[in-house]
C-alpha positions, -999 to +999 in steps of 0.1 A: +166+448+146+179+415+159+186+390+128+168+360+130+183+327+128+161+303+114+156+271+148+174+242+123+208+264+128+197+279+164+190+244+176+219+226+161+229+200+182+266+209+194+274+170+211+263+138+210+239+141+236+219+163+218+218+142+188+181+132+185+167+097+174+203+083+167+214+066+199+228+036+182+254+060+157+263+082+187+269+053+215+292+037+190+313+070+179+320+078+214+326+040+223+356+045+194+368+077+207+370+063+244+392+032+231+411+053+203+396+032+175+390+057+152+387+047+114+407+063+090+373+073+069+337+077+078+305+074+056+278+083+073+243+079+048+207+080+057+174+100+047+176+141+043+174+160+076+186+131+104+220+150+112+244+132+091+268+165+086+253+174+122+274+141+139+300+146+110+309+182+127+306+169+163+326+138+161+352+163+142+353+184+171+357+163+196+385+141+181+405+175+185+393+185+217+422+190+240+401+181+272+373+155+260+356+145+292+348+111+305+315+106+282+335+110+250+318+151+248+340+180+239+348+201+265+335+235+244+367+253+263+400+244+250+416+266+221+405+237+197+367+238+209+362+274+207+377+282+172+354+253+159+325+272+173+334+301+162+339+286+127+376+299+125+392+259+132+417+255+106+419+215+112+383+211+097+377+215+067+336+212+048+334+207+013+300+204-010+308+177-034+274+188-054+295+221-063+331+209-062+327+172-082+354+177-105+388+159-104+404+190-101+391+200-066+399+163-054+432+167-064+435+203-047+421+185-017+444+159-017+472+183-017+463+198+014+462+167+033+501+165+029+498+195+055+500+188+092+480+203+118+490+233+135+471+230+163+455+198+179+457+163+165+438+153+134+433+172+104+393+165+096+373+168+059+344+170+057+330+160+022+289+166+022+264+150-010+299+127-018+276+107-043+276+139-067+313+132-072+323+130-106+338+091-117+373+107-126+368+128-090+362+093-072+394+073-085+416+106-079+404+104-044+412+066-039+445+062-028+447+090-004+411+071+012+431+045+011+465+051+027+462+085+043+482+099+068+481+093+103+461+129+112+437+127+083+403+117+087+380+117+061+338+119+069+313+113+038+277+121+038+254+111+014+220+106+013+221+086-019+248+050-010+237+038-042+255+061-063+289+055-049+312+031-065+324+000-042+356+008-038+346+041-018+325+018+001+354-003+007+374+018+022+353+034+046+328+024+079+297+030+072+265+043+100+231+041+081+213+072+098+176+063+107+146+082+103+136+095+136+107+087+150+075+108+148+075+111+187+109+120+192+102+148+164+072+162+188+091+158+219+121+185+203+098+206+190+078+213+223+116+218+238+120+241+208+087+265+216+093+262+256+129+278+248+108+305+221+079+308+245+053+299+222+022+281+232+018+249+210-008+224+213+002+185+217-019+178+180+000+202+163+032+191+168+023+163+163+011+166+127+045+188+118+058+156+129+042+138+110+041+159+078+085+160+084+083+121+076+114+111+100+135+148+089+140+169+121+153+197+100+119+200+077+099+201+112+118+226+125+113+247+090+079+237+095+074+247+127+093+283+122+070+292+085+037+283+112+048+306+137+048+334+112+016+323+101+002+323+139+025+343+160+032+330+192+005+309+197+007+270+177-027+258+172-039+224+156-065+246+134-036+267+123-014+237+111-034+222+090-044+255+073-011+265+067-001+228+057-031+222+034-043+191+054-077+177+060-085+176+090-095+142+111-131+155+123-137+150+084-123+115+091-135+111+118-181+124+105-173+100+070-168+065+095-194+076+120-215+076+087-206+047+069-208+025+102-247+040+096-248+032+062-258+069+059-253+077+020-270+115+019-246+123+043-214+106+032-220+126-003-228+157+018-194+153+040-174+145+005-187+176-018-177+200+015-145+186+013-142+191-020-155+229-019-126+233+006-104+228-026-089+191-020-088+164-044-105+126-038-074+110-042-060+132-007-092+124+009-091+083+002-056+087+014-066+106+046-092+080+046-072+050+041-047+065+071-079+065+096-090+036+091-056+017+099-054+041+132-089+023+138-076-011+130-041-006+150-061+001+177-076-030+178-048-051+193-031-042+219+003-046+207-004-025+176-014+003+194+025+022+200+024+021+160-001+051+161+017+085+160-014+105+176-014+131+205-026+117+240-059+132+232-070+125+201-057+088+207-084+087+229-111+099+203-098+067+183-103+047+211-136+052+213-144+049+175-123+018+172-147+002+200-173+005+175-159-011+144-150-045+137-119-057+126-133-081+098-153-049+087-122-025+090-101-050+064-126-048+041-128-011+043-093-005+038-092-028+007-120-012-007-104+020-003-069+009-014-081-001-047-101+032-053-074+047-043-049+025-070-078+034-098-082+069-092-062+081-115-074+061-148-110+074-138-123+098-156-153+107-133-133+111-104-157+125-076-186+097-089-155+069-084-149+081-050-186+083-042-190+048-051-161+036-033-178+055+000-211+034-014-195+003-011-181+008+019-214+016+040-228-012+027-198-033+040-208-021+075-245-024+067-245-063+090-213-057+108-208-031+126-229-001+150-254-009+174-289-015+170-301+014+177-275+028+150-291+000+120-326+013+130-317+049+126-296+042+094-334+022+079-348+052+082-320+080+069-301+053+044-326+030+016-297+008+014-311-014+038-332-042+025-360-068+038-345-100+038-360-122+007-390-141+016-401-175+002-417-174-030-452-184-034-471-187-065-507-174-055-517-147-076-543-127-048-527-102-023-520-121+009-518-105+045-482-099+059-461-124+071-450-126+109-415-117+102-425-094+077-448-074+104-424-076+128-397-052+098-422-032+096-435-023+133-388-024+135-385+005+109-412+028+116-404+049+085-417+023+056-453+024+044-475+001+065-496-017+035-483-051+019-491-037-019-452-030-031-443-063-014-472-082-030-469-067-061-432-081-070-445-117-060-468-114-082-450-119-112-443-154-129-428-180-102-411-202-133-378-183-133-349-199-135-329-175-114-353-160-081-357-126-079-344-108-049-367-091-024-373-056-030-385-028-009-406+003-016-384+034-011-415+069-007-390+100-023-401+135-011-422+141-045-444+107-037-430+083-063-422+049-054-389+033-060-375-004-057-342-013-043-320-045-054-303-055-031-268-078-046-266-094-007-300-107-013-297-120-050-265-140-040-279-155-013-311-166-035-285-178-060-269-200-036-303-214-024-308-220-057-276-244-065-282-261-028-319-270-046-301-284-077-276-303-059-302-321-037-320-332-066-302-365-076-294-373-112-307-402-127-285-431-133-277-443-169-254-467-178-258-467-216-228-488-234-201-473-262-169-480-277-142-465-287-158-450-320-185-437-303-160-416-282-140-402-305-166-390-328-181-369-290-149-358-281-142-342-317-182-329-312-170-312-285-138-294-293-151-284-326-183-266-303-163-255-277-135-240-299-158-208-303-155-203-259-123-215-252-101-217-282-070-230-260-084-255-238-099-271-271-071-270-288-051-287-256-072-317-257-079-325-291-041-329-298-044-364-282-071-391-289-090-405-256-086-439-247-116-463-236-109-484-205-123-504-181-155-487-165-165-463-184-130-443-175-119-425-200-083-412-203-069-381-224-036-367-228-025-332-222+011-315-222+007-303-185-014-300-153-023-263-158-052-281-180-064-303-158-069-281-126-090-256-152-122-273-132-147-255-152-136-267-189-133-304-168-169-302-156-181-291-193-160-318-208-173-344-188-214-336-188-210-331-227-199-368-227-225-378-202-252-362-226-238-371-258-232-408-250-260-415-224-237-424-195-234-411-165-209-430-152-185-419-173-152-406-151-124-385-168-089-391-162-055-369-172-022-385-180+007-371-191+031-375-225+067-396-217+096-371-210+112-389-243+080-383-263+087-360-293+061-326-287+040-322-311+040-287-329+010-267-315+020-232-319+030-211-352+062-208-343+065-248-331+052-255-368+080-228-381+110-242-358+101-279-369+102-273-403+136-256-401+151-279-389+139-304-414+142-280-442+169-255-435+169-236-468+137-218-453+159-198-426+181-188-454+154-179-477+138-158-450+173-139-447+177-136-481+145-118-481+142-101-447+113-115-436+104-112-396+078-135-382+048-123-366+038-146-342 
């Protein structure tokens, strides 16, 4: 039985052609071989699985290739090339710095390099996870970084810069490795299965792509541990089985629902999920991921960030066409912040269900066709009729025009005006209206109302356009100074009980009466007077209190030479040491700490 070699060693790359998704790194170390500008030390650093040691062992092997061809590549011929491949090169040498890190194998190491090659020109280490060097290790291995001979070269890989101490860093040119790109990823991998002849679908590549996050050597372990699973035929079904992911039609049924503000669905979509044994916070961040494809695909130049097969970019397509973009940013912050607070819930399947709530009623007036809003009345009470004007007659009246026109629109609500009559028949004097409600039949025959919030906020702000209009009457009642001050103390000493520090702000200074009815009042800084609500409730309470509407409020601010005033505990505390200093002492003395 042949012994199988697992495709991140069977597909190694063996020259800097092959490299993949590192054409910047690769251009430039064949650039210095061509013009013999070869650093004395290399540190090449980046994410796990980019091909670090992979260019480390390539740009060691062609250094000492006795015939290096016109594109800077080894000649994989010479004596040189063909011991290296065969692992038998006694000019490179590899050492794991996670298992050798003590000063004693850098100084065994730096003994060797006093030994010349035998056989081609340079004499290569190769020192892999460098950062788990020991401090003692690193300053042993200084000097010989530093000044080492002419056929030494030393190449560092780490995958953690940070933990290397400058002086390393100093002495050595450093290539930042890049994650490759999801599409490169997919690209090798189909190479990868022609060369196995396995049949692999476009979609599943790229999700092992995708799941590799930028490391070609965890999609190629990815890809072998599916082919077991599958044998030799790589399906998109079989992928996301093996790789516990949810799959996009879920994605793809939970929008087409909320763009129909379909609730009984959306739950039923959420607790199949669920039975299929993943956890809400994986679906909201499936969900979250969807919903920026959608948005991506709404500008054009956005579009190449989607990492998607041909196919299922077009499935997108069509589902972005539906979907706003103002709707989609609201969507994906309502999700994000489920998504933040999932964890400190303790009902987590109710917290996603309302976050799937909210969002259907996001796309309740912004998104789907008409056809779609009439179909969702019927399926979805979360529709409501728009708030009608509020009469004060006390008999049943017949239906409205715009009311019969809802009704003979959504086929699926009784056709009598009772329900609707009956909530207007309740006391007009209110000093908030109530919203509209309509009657919701459930299966057993009992009638339900449904609030709308749209609808109450809008009657709110109908409301406050009402009492705007409505223009104050105009007093101009005299006071003095006296008169002032004994309102303003009235106030603060009220108001302490709601907020405690504004009160406090302005009752450290005493108003002044000026021309006008203008009233001035000092406060330490402008935080206070851009609080507009405390303002506003500062300045009717005067109105009210002194009979004057014209009164006008205006801040000013304390001299930059003005002593402060103590406010605070520890203001009171610091004054008095300073005037009495016996007190810091006695506090010592006694070893007192202050609570403030």
């Amino acid at each position: 039985m042949e012994n199988f070699i697992v495709s991140a060693r069977k597909y190694r790359p063996l020259s800097f052609k092959q490299v993949i998704g590192q054409q910047a790194i690769t251009s430039t170390l064949q650039n210095a071989i061509k013009n013999n500008h070869l650093a004395q030390a290399f540190l090449f650093t980046g994410p796990r699985g980019v091909g670090k040691t992979t260019c480390a062992r390539i740009l060691a092997k062609t250094i000492n290739c006795e015939n290096i061809t016109a594109e800077a590549e080894a000649c994989d011929k010479c004596e040189s090339c063909t011991s290296f491949n065969d692992n038998a090169s006694f000019n490179i040498h590899e050492l794991d710095a996670a298992s050798n890190n003590s000063v004693d194998d850098i100084r065994a190491l730096v003994e060797r390099v006093r030994i010349p090659p035998q056989v081609g020109k340079y004499k290569v280490y190769i020192i892999d996870e460098v950062h788990m060097l020991s401090a003692a290790a690193f300053n042993a291995f200084l000097k010989t970084l530093e000044e080492p001979p002419a056929y030494a070269k030393f190449i560092l890989a780490t995958t953690e810069k940070h933990k290397i101490i400058p002086t390393i860093l100093s002495r050595c040119q450093i290539f930042d490795f890049k994650r490759i790109q999801v599409e490169d990823i997919a690209a090798y991998l189909a190479y990868v299965a022609k060369n196995e002849k396995i049949e692999a679908g476009e979609d599943a590549l790229h999700i092992i792509a995708q799941k590799a996050d930028g490391a070609l050597r965890d999609a190629l372990s990815t890809f072998d541990q599916i082919v077991s699973f599958s044998g030799n035929e790589l399906t998109y079904k079989n992928v996301i089985e093996n790789l516990n992911i949810l799959d996009y039609e879920y994605f793809f049924r939970v929008t087409d629902a909320l763009l129909s503000g379909d609730i009984p669905e959306l739950l039923l979509i959420f607790n199949e999920i669920i039975e299929n044994g993943f956890d809400g916070q994986h679906f909201l961040t499936g969900l979250g991921e969807h919903l920026r494809s959608l948005l991506l695909l709404k500008d054009p130049q956005t579009i190449q960030l989607m990492h998607t097969g041909t196919g299922l970019k077009e499935k997108y397509k069509a589902q972005a066409a539906r979907c706003e973009a103002a709707w989609l940013l609201h969507a994906l912050e309502t999700c994000n912040k489920y998504d933040l607070d999932y964890k400190t819930s303790n009902n987590k399947r109710l917290h996603v269900e309302i976050c799937l709530m909210q969002i259907s009623h996001i796309g309740e007036n912004n998104t789907g066709t008409q056809a779609e809003k009439k179909q969702a009345a019927v399926i979805s009470p979360a529709k409501q009729v728009q708030p009608t004007t509020q009469q004060p007659a006390r008999t049943p009246e017949p239906l409205s025009q715009a009311e019969k026109s809802v009704s003979e629109e959504k086929p699926g609500y009784p056709e009598t005006p009772e329900p609707v009559q009956a909530e207007t028949e309740k006391p007009a004097a209110r000093p908030v209206p109530r919203p509209a409600t309509k009657p919701v039949t459930e299966g057993n025959g009992r009638k339900i109302k449904n609030i709308s919030i749209k609808d109450s906020l809008e009657a709110l702000k109908k409301n406050k356009e009402k009492g705007e209009q409505s223009a104050e009457p105009v007093r101009t009642n005299p006071f003095d100074q006296e008169k002032l001050e004994e309102a303003w103390n009235l106030f603060t000493a009220s108001y302490q009980s709601r907020s405690p520090s504004f009160a406090s702000a302005i009752a450290k200074y005493t108003p002044k009466l000026k021309e006008d009815f203008v009233v001035e009042y000092k406060v330490d800084n402008k935080i206070i007077t851009q609080d507009t609500l405390n303002v506003t409730a500062l300045l009717q309470f005067l109105k009210a209190e002194l009979s004057n509407t014209e009164i006008t409020l205006t801040p000013v601010f304390p001299e930059k030479n003005e002593p402060k005033k103590a406010y605070t505990d520890r203001e009171k505390f610091d004054q008095m040491a300073k005037k009495y200093p016996e007190i810091v002492k006695l506090k010592e003395q006694l070893g007192l700490e202050l609570q403030f």
